[in-house]
MARBA-3410 file (N, C-alpha, C, O; in Angstrom, 1 decimal):
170
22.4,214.1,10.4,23.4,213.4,11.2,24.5,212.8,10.4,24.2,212.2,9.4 ~ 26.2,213.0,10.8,26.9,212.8,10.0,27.1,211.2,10.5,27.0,210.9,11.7 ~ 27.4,210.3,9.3,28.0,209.2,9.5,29.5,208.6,10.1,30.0,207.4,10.0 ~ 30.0,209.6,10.6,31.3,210.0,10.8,32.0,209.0,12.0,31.8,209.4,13.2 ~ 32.6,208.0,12.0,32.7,207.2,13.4,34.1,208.0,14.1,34.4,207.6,15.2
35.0,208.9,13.4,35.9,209.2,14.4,35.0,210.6,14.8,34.0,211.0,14.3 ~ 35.7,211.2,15.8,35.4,212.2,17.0,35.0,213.5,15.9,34.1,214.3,16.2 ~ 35.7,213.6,14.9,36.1,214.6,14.3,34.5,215.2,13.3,34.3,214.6,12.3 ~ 33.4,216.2,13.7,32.8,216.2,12.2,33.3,216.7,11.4,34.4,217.4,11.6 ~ 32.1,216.2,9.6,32.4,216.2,8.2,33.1,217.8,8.2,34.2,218.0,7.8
32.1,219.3,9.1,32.5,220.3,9.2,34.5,220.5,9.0,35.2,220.9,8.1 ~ 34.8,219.6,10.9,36.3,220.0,11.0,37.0,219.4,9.8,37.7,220.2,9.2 ~ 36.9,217.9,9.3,37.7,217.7,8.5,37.7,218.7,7.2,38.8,219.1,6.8 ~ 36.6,219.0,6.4,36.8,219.6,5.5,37.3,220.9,5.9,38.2,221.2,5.1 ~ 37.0,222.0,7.0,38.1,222.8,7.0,39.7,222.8,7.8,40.5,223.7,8.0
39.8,221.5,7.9,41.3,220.9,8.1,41.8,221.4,6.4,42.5,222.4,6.1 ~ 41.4,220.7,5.9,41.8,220.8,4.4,41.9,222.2,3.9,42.9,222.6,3.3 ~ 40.8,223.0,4.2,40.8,225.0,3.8,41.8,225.2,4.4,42.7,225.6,3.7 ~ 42.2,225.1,5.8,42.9,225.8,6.4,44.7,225.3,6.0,45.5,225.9,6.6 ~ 45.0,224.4,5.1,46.0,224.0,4.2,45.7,224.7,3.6,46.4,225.7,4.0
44.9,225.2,2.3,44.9,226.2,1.4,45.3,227.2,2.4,46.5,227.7,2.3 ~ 44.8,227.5,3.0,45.2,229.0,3.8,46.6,229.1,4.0,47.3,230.2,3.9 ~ 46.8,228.0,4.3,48.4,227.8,4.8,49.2,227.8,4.0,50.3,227.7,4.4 ~ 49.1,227.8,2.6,49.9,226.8,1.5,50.6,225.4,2.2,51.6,224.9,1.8 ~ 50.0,224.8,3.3,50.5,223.4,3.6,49.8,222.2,2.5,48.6,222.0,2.3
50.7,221.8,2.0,50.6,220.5,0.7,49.9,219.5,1.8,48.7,219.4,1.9 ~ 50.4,219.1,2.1,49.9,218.2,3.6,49.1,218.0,4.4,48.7,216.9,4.9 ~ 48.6,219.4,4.5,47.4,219.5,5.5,46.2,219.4,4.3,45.1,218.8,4.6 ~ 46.4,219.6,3.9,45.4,219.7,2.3,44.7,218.5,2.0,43.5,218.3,1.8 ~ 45.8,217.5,2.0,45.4,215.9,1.6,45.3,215.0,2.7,45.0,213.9,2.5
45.5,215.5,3.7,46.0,214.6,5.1,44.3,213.8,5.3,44.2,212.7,5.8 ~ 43.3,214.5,5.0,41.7,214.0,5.4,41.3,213.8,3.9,40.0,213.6,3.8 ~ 41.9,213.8,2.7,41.5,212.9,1.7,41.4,211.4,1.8,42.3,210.9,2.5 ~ 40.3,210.6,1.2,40.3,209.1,1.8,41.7,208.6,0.7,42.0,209.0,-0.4 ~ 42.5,207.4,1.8,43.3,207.5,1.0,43.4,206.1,-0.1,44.5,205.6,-0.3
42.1,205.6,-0.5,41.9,204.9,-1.4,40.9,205.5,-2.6,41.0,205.1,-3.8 ~ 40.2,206.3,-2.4,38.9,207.0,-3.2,39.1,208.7,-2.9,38.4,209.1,-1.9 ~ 39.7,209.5,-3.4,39.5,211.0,-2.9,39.7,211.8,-4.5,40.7,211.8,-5.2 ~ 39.1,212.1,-4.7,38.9,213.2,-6.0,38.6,214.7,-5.1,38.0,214.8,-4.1 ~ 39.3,216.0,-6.1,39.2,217.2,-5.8,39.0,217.4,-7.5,39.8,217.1,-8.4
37.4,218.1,-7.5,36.9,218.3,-8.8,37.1,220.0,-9.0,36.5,220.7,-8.3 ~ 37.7,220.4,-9.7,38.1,221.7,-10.1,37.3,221.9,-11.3,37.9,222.2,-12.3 ~ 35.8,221.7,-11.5,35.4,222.3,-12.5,35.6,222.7,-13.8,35.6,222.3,-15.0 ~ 36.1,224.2,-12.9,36.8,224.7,-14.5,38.2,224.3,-15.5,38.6,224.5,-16.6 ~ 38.7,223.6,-14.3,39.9,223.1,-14.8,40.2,221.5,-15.2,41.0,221.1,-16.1
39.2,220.4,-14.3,39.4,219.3,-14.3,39.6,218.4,-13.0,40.1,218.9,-12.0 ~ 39.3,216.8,-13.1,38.9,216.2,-11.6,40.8,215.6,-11.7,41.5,215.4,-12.6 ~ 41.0,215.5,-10.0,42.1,215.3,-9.4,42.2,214.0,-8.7,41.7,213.8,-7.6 ~ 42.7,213.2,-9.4,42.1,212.2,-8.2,43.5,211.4,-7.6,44.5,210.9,-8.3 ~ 43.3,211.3,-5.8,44.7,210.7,-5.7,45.0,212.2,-4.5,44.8,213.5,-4.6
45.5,211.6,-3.9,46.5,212.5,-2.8,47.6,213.1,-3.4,47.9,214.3,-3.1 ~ 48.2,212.3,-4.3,49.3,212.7,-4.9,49.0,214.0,-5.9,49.4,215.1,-5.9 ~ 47.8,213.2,-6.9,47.6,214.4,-7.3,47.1,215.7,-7.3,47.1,216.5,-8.2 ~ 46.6,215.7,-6.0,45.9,217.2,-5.6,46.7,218.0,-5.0,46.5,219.3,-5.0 ~ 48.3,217.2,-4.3,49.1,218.1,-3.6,49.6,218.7,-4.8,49.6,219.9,-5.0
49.9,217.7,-5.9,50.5,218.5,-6.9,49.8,219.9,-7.8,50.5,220.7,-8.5 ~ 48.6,220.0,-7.7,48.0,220.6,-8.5,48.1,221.9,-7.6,47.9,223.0,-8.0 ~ 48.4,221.5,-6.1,48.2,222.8,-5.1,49.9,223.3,-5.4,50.1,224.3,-6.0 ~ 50.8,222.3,-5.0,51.6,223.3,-5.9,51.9,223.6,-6.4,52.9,224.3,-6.3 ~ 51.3,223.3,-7.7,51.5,224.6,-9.4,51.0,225.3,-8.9,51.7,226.3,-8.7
49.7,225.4,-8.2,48.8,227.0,-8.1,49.9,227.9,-7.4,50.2,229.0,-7.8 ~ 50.6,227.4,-6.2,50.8,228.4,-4.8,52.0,228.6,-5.8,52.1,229.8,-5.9 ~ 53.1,228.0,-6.6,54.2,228.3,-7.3,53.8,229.4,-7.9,54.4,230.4,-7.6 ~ 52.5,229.5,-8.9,52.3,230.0,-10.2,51.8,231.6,-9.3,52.1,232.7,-9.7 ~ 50.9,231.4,-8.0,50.3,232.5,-7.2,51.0,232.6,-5.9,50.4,232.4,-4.8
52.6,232.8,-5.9,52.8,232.5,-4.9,52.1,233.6,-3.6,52.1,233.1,-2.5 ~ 51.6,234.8,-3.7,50.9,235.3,-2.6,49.4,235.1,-2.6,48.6,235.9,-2.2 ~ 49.2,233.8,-3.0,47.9,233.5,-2.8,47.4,233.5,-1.5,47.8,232.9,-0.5 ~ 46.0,234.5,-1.7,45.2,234.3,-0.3,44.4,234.3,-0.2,43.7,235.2,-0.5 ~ 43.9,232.9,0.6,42.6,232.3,0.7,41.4,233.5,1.6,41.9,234.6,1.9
40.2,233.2,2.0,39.7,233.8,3.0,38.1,233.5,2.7,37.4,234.0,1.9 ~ 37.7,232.3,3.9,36.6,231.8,4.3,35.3,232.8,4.4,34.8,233.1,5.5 ~ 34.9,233.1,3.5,33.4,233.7,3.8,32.0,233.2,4.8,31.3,233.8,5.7 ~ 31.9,231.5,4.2,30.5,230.8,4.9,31.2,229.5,4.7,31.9,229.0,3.8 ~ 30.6,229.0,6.0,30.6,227.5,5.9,29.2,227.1,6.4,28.7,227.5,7.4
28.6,225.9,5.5,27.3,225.4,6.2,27.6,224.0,5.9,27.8,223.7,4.7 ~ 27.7,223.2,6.8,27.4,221.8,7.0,26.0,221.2,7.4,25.3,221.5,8.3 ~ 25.9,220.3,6.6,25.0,219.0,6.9,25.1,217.8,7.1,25.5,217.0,6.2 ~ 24.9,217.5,8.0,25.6,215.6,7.9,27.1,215.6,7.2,28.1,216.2,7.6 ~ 27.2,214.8,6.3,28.4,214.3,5.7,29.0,215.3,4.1,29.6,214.9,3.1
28.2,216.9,4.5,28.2,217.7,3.5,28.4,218.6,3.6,27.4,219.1,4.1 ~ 29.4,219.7,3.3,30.2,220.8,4.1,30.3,221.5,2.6,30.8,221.0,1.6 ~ 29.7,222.8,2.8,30.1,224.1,1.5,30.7,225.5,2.2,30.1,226.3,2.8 ~ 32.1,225.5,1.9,32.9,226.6,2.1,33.0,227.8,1.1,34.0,227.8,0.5 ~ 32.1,228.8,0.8,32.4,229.7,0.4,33.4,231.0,0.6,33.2,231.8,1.6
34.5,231.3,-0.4,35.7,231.9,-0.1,35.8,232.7,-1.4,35.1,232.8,-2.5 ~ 36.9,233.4,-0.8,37.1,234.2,-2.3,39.0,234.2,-2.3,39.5,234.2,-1.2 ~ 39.7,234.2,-3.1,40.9,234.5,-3.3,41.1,235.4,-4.2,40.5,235.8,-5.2 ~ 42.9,236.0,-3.3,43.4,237.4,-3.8,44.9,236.7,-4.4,45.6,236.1,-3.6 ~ 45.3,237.0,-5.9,46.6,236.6,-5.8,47.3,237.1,-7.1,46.6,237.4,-8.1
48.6,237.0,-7.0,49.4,237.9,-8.7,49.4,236.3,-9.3,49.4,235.2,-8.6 ~ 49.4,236.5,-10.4,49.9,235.3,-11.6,51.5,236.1,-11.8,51.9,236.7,-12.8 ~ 52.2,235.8,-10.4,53.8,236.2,-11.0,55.0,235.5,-10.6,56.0,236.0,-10.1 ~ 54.7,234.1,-10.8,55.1,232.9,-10.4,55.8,231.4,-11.8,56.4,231.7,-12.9 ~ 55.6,230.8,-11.6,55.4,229.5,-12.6,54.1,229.3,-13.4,53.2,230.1,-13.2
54.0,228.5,-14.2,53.0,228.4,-15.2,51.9,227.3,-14.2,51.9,226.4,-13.4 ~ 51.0,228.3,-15.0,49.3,227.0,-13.9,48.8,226.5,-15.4,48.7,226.8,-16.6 ~ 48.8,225.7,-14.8,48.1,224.4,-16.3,48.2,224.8,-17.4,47.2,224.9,-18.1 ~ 49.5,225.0,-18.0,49.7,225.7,-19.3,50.4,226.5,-19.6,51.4,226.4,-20.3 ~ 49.5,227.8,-18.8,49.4,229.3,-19.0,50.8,229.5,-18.8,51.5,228.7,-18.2
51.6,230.8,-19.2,52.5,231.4,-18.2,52.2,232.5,-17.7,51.4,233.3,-18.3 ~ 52.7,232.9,-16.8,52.6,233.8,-15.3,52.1,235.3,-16.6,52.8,235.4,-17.6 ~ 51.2,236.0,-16.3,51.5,237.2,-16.5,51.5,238.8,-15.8,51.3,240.0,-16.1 ~ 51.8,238.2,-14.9,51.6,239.5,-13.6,50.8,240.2,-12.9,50.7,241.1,-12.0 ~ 49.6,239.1,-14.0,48.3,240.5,-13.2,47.9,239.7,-11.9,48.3,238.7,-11.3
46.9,240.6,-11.7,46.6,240.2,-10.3,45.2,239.3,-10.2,44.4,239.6,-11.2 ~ 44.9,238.7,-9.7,43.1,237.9,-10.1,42.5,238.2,-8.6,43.2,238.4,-7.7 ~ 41.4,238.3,-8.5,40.3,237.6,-7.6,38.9,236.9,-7.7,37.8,237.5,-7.9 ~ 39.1,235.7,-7.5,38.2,234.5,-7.5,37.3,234.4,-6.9,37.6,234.3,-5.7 ~ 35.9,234.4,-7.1,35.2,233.8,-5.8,34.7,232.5,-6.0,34.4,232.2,-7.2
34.4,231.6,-5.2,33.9,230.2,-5.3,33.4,229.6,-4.0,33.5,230.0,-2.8 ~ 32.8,228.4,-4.7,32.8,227.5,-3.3,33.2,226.4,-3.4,32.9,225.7,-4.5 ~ 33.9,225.8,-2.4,34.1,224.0,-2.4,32.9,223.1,-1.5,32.6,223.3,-0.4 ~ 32.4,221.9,-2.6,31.1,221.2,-2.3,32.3,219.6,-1.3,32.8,218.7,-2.0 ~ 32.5,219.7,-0.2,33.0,218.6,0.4,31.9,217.6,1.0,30.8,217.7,1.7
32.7,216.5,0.3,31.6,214.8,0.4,32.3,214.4,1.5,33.5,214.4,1.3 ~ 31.9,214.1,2.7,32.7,213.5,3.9,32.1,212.1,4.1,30.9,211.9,3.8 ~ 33.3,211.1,4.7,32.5,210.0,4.8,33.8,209.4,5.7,35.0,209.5,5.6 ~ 32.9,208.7,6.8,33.7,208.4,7.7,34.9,209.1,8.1,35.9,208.4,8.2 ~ 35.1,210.3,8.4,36.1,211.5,8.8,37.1,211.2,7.2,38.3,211.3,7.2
36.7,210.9,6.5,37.8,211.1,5.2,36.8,211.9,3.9,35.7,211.6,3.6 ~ 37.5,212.8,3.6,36.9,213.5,1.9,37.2,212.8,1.2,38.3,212.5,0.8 ~ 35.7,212.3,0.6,36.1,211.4,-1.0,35.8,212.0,-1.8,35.8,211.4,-2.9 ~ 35.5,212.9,-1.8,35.4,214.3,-3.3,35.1,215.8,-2.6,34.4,216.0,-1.6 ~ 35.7,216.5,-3.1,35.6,217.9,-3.0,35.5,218.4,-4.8,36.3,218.3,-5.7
34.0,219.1,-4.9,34.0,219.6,-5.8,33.7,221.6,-5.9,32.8,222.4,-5.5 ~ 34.6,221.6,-6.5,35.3,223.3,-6.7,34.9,224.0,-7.5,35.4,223.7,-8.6 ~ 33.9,225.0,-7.5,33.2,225.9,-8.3,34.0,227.2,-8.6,34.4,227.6,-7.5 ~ 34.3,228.0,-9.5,34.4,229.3,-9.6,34.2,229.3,-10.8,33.7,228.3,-11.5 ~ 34.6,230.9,-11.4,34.0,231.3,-12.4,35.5,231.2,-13.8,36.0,232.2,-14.2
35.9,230.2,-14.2,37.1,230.1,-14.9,37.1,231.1,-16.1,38.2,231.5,-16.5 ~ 35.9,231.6,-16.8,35.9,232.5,-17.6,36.6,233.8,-16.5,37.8,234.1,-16.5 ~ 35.7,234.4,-15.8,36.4,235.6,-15.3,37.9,235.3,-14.7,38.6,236.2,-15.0 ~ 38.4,234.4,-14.1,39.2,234.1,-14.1,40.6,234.4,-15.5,41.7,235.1,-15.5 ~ 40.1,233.7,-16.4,41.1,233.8,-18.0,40.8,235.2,-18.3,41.6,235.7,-19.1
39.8,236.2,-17.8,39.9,237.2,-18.4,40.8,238.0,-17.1,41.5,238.8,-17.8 ~ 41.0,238.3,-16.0,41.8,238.8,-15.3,43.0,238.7,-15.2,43.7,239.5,-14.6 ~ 43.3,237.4,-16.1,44.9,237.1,-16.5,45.1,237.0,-17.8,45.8,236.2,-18.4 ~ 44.4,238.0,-18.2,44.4,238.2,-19.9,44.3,237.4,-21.0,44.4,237.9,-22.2 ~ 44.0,236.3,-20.9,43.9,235.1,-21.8,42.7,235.2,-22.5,42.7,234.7,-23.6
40.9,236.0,-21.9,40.2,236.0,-22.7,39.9,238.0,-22.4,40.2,238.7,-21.5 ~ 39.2,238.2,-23.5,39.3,239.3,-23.2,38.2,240.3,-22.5,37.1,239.9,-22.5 ~ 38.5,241.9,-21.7,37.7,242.0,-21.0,36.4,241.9,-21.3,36.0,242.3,-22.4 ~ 35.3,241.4,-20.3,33.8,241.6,-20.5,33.4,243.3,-21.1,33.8,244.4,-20.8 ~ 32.5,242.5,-22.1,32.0,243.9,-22.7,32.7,244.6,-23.5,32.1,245.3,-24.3
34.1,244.5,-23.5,34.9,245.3,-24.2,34.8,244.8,-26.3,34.3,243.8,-26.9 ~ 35.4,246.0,-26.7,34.9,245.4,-28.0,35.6,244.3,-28.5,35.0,243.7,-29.4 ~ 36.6,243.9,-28.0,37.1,242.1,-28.6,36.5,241.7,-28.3,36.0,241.0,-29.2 ~ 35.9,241.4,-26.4,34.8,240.7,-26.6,33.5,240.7,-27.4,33.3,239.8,-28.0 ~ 32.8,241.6,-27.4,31.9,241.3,-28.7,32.7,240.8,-30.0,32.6,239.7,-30.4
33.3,241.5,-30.5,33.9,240.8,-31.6,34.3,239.3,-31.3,33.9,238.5,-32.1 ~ 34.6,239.1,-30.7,34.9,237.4,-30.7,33.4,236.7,-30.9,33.1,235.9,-31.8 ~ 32.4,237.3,-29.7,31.0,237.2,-29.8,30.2,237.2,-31.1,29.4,236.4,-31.5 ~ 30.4,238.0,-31.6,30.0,238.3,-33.3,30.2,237.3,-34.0,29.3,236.8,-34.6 ~ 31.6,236.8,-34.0,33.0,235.9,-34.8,32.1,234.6,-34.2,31.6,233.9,-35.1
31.8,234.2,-33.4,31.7,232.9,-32.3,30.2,232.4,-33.1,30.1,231.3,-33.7 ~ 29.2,233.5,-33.0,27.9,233.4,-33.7,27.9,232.9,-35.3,27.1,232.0,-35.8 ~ 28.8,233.6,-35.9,28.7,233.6,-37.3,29.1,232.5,-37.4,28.6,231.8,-38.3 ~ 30.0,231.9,-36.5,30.5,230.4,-37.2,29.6,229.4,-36.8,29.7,228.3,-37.1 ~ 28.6,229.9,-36.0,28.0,228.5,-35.7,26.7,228.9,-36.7,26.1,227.9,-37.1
26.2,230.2,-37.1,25.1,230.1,-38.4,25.8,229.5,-39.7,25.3,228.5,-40.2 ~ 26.7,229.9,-40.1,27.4,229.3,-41.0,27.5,227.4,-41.1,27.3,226.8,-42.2 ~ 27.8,226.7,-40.1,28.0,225.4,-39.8,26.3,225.0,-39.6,26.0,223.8,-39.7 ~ 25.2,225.9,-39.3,24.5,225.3,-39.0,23.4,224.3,-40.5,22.9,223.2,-40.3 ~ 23.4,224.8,-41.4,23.5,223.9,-42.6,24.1,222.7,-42.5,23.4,222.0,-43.3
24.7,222.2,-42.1,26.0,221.0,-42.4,25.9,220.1,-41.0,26.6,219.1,-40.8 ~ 25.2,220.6,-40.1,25.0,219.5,-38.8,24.0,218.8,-39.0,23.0,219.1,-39.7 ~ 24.3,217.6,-38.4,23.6,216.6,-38.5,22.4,216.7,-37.7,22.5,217.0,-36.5 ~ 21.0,216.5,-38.3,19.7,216.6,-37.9,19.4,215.2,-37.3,19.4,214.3,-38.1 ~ 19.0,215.0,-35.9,18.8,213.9,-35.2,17.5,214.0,-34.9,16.9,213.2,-34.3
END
């Protein structure tokens, strides 16, 4: 049973907010963030906290992807607990996303968003995907399996037998 005293359930608000992603609306996005306590936890990237700053981080993304597109797989709600599983389609041929600059390729993401509802307001939404596959679809790490990647894998191992002498034994 959701704790929810407006009309609205945990379900509709949290996909008020998907359906902003869908939309690229900045607004519809944060409009059901609480607006004293709302964090949007991006995992692989880092927590958001603040209306202000989640619109912002949505638009570096939609700048950086401008044909980003969302698309709702599952939703299951429980009481005051809503998981949207989605996948996104989009070019990196935009502005820079957290750093990076654009490099034209194309990504597809899959994830899910874990939404905390409380009293018709989201005070956390935490955001799962896979940020390795992700860096490797936009070239930044390289492909699975391929021989850089083992070589880095090889490279990655050796330094940590090498260092392992010289760590501190607790």
């Amino acid at each position: 049973m959701t704790t929810t005293t407006d009309p609205t359930s945990a379900k509709e608000v949290a996909l008020a907010s998907v359906q902003g992603a869908i939309e690229h609306d900045l607004e519809r996005i944060v409009s059901r963030g609480h607006p004293d306590d709302y964090i949007d936890d991006f995992v692989a990237v880092g927590e958001f906290s603040g209306r202000d700053a989640v619109r912002e981080f949505f638009a570096e993304l939609f700048a950086a992807f401008p044909d980003f597109e969302l698309t709702v797989e599952r939703v299951v709600a429980e009481g005051d607990a809503v998981v949207v599983r989605w996948h996104a389609d989009a070019t990196f041929s935009g502005g820079r996303f957290q750093g990076i600059e654009p490099t034209g390729r194309r990504v597809r993401i899959r994830g899910c968003d874990f939404f905390e509802v409380e009293d018709g307001w989201i005070r956390r939404n935490t955001i799962f995907y896979d940020g390795a596959s992700f860096a490797r679809q936009i070239g930044m790490l390289p492909a699975k399996d391929s021989f850089a990647d083992r070589a880095m894998l090889r490279l990655f191992n050796a330094k940590v037998r090498l260092a392992r002498p010289f760590r501190r034994q607790t």
